[in-house]
C-alpha positions in Angstrom: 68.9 -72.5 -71.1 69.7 -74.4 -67.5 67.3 -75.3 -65.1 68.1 -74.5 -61.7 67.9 -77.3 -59.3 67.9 -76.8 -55.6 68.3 -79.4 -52.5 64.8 -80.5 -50.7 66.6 -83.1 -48.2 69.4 -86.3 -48.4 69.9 -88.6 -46.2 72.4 -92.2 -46.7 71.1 -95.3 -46.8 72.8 -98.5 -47.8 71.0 -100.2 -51.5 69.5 -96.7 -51.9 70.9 -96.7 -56.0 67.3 -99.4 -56.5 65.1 -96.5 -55.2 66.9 -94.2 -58.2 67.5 -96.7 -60.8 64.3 -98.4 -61.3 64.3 -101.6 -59.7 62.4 -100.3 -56.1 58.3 -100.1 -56.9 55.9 -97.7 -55.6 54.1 -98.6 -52.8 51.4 -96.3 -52.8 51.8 -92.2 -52.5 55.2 -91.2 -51.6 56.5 -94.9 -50.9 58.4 -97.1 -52.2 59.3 -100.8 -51.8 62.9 -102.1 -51.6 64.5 -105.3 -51.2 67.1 -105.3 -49.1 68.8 -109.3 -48.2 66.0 -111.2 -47.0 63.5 -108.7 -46.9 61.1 -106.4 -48.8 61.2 -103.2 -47.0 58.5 -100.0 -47.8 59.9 -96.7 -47.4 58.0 -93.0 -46.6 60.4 -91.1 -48.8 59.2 -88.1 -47.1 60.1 -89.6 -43.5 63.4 -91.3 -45.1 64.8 -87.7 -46.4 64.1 -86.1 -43.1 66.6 -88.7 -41.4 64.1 -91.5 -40.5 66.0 -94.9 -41.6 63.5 -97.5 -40.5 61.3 -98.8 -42.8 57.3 -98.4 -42.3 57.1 -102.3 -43.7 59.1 -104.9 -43.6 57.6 -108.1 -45.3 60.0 -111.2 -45.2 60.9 -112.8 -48.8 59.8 -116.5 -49.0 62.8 -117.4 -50.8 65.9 -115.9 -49.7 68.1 -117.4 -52.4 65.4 -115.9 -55.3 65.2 -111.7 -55.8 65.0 -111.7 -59.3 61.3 -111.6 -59.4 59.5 -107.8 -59.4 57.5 -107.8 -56.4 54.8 -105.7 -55.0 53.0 -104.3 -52.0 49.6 -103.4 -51.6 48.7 -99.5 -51.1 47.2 -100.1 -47.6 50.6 -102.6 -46.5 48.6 -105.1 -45.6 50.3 -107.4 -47.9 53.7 -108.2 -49.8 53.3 -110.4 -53.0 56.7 -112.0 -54.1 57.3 -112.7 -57.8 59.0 -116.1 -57.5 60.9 -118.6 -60.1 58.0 -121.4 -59.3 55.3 -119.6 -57.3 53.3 -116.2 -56.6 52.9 -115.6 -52.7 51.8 -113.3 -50.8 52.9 -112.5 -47.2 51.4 -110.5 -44.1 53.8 -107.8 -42.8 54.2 -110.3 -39.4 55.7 -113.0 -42.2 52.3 -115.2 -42.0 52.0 -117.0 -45.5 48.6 -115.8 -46.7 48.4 -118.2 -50.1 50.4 -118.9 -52.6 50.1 -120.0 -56.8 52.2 -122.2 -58.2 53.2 -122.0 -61.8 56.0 -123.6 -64.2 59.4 -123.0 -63.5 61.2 -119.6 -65.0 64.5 -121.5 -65.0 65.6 -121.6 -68.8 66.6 -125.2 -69.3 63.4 -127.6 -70.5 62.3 -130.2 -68.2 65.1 -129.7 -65.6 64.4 -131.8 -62.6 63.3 -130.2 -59.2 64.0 -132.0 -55.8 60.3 -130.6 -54.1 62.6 -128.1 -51.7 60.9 -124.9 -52.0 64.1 -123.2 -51.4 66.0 -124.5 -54.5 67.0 -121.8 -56.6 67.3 -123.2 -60.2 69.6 -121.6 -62.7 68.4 -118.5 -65.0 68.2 -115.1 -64.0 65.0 -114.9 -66.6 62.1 -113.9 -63.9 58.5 -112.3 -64.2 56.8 -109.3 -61.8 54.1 -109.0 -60.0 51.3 -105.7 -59.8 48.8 -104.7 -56.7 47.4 -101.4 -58.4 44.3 -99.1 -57.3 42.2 -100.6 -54.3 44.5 -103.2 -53.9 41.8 -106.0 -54.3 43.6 -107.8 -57.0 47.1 -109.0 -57.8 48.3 -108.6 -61.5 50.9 -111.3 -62.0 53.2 -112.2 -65.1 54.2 -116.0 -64.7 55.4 -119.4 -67.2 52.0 -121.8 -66.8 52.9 -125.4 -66.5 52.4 -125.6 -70.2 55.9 -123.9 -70.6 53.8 -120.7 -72.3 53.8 -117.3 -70.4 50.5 -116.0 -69.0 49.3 -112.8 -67.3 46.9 -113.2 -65.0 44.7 -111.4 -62.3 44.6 -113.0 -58.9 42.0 -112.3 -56.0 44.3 -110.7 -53.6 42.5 -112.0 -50.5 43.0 -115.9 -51.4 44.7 -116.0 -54.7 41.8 -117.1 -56.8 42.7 -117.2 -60.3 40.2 -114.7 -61.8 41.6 -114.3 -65.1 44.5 -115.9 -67.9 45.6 -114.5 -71.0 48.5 -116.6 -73.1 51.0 -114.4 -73.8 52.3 -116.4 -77.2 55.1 -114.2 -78.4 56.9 -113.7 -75.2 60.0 -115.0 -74.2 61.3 -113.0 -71.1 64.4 -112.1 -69.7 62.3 -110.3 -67.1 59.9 -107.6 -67.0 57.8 -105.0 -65.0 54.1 -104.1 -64.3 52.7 -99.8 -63.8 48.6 -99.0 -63.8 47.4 -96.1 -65.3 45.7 -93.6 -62.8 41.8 -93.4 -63.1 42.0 -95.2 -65.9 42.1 -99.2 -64.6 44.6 -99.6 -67.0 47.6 -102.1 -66.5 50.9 -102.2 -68.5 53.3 -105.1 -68.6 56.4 -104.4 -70.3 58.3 -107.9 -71.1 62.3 -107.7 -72.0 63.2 -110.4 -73.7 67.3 -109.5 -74.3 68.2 -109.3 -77.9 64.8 -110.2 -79.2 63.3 -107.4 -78.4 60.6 -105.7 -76.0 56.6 -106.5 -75.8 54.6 -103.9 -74.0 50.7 -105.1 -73.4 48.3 -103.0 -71.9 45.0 -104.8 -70.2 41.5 -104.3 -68.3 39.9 -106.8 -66.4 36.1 -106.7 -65.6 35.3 -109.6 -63.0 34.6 -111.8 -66.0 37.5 -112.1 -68.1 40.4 -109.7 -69.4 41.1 -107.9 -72.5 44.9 -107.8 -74.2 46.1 -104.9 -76.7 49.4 -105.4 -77.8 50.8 -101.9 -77.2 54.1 -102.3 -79.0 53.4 -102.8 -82.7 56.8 -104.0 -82.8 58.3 -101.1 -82.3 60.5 -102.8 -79.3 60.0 -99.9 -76.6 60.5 -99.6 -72.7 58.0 -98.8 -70.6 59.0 -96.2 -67.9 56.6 -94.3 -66.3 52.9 -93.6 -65.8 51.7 -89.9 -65.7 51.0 -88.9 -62.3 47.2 -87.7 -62.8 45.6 -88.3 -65.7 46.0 -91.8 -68.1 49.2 -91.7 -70.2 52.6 -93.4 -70.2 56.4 -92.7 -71.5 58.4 -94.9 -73.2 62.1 -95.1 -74.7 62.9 -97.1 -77.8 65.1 -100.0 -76.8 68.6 -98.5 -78.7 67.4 -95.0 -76.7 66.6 -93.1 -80.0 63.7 -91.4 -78.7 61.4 -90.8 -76.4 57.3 -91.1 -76.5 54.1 -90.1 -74.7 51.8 -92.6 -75.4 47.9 -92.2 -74.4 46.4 -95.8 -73.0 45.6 -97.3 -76.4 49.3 -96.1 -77.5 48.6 -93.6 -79.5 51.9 -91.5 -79.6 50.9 -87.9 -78.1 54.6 -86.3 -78.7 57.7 -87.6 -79.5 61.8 -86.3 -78.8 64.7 -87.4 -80.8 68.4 -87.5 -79.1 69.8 -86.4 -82.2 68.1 -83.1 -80.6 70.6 -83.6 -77.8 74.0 -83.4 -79.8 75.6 -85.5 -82.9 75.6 -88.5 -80.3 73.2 -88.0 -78.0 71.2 -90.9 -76.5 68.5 -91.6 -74.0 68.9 -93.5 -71.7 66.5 -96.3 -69.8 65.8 -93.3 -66.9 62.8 -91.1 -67.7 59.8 -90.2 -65.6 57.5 -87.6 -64.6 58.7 -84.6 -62.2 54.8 -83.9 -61.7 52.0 -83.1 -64.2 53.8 -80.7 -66.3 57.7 -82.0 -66.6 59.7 -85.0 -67.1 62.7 -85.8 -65.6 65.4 -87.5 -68.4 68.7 -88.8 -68.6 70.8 -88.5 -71.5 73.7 -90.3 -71.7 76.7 -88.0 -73.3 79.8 -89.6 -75.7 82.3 -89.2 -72.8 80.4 -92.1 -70.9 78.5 -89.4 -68.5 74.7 -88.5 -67.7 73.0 -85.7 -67.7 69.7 -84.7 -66.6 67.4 -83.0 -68.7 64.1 -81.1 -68.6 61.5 -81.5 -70.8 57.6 -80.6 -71.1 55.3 -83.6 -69.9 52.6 -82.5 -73.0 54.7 -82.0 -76.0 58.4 -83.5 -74.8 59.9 -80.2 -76.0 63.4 -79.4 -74.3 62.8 -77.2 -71.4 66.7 -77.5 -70.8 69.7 -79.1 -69.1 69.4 -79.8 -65.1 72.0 -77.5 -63.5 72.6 -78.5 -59.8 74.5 -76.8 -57.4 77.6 -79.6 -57.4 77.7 -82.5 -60.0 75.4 -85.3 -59.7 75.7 -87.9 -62.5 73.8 -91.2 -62.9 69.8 -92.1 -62.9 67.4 -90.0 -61.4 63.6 -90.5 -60.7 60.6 -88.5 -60.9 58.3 -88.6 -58.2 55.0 -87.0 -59.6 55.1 -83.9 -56.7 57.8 -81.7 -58.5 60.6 -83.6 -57.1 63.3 -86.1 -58.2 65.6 -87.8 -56.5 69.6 -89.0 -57.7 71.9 -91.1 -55.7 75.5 -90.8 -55.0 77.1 -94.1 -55.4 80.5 -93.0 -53.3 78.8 -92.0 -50.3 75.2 -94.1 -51.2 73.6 -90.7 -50.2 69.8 -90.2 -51.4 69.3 -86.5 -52.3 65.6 -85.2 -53.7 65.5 -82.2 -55.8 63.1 -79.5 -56.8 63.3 -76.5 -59.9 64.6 -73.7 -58.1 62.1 -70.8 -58.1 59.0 -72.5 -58.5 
């Protein structure tokens, strides 16, 4: 049985595909952070889809020939932190450098030279990602160490003090992302590392140290969303198979096949919560299409295919309030959705 979907607000906005497909971050309740050239610019989706344009932060990036790097914003905007190829910085919304860590270089040739301009962009697209989650008082940041090893570490967001380092040993990264847990002080760092695979670690830190589980078991799955109230995540395995709720020590709570979907059905890497209740997914279909399905947040049963007044294909992203938002690449209209009737 369909879904209804009905039409909360849309508004266009040039680059507004990164706030659908994954690559713009939260930015604390109802924002989001988006680069956009040389800047990292926060957005009030709510002010955005009733025809406000301008950003409500704009932090400059510190190295316009680097975006590759997943970068952050505190909840309060008081501070940008910018994932770079040879340094985590962070940066005051009037562009004032605040401090900065240097780390090794995530270019993928060993011992390539560097000529000391902090503008040289090296060659690689591999990058890591940066995390500012609950108070904002700390900076979560996935970085090579000058020993050529990747590290996670925890950074005092005030000065960059280095307040804690854990070797990651089996990670080689293509790139990768960071989401905390609510209530929970639970942080998850999803690595990609291409062919080889994906490593998903969850981690606590305590003022004296940090402690690692490896979440993936091998099992080589995406992390894609955090519930929205209460300590839980969903992932997709990396061929799209299936779909899992996972509580913080990744336990699997439910699971959905795609062969539920059809003969060839398929997840794809777009999934995330609606609100407490429902997840938002996209199934990709054997003609090359998407569709949008509805599914229950507890047990991942099929609630039913999204049915919208006009056809919308492509990614679409739960927000956590009962809304979801697509993007029309034609016209680069934003449009946010709600289940009609409820």
């Amino acid at each position: 049985m369909d879904v209804r979907a009905e039409r909360v607000g849309s508004v266009r906005l040039p680059g507004a595909a990164r706030l659908v497909d994954g690559r713009a971050r939260p930015a604390g309740p109802g924002r989001f952070a988006l680069r956009r050239d040389d800047r990292l610019e926060v957005y009030d989706l709510t002010a955005l889809l009733a025809g406000s344009t301008a950003p409500v932060a704009a932090f400059p990036a510190p190295w316009p020939g680097w975006d590759r790097g997943v970068d952050a914003v505190a909840p309060d905007l008081g501070l940008a932190v910018f994932s770079g190829q040879r340094a985590v910085r962070a940066v005051a919304a009037d562009g004032r450098p605040l401090w900065e860590r240097r780390h090794g270089c995530w270019g993928p040739v060993v011992d390539h030279p560097h000529t000391g301009d902090e503008q040289e962009v090296c060659p690689g697209l591999e990058h890591g990602s940066v995390l500012v989650p609950g108070d904002g008082t700390a900076v979560w940041a996935h970085v090579v160490g000058e020993d050529g090893r990747e590290h996670w570490l925890v950074l005092d967001a005030r000065d960059g003090r280095e307040l804690a380092r854990v070797p990651l040993e089996d990670s080689v990264a293509s790139g990768s992302h960071q989401l905390a847990l609510p209530d929970d002080g639970t942080v998850l760092l999803c690595v990609g590392m291409g062919q080889d695979g994906v490593l998903l670690y969850g981690a606590r830190a305590d003022g004296t140290g940090m402690s690692v589980r490896d979440l993936g078991e091998d099992l080589d799955r995406i992390l894609l969303d955090v519930h929205p109230t209460r300590p839980g995540y969903l992932t997709v395995e990396h061929s799209c198979h299936d779909l899992r709720l996972h509580a913080p020590d990744g336990t699997v709570l439910a699971e959905r096949d795609a062969d539920e979907l059809g003969e060839e059905g398929c997840w794809d890497h777009a999934a995330g919560f609606t609100d407490a209740d429902t997840v938002l997914a996209v199934a990709e279909d054997p003609e090359g299409g998407a569709g949008h399905w509805l599914l229950d947040a507890a047990t991942l049963a099929l609630l039913g295919p999204v049915a919208y007044p006009r056809p919308v294909t492509g990614y679409a992203r739960g927000l956590g309030d009962g809304t979801w938002l697509t993007h029309d690449r034609a016209t680069d209209t934003l449009t946010r959705w709600r289940r009609a009737g409820v």
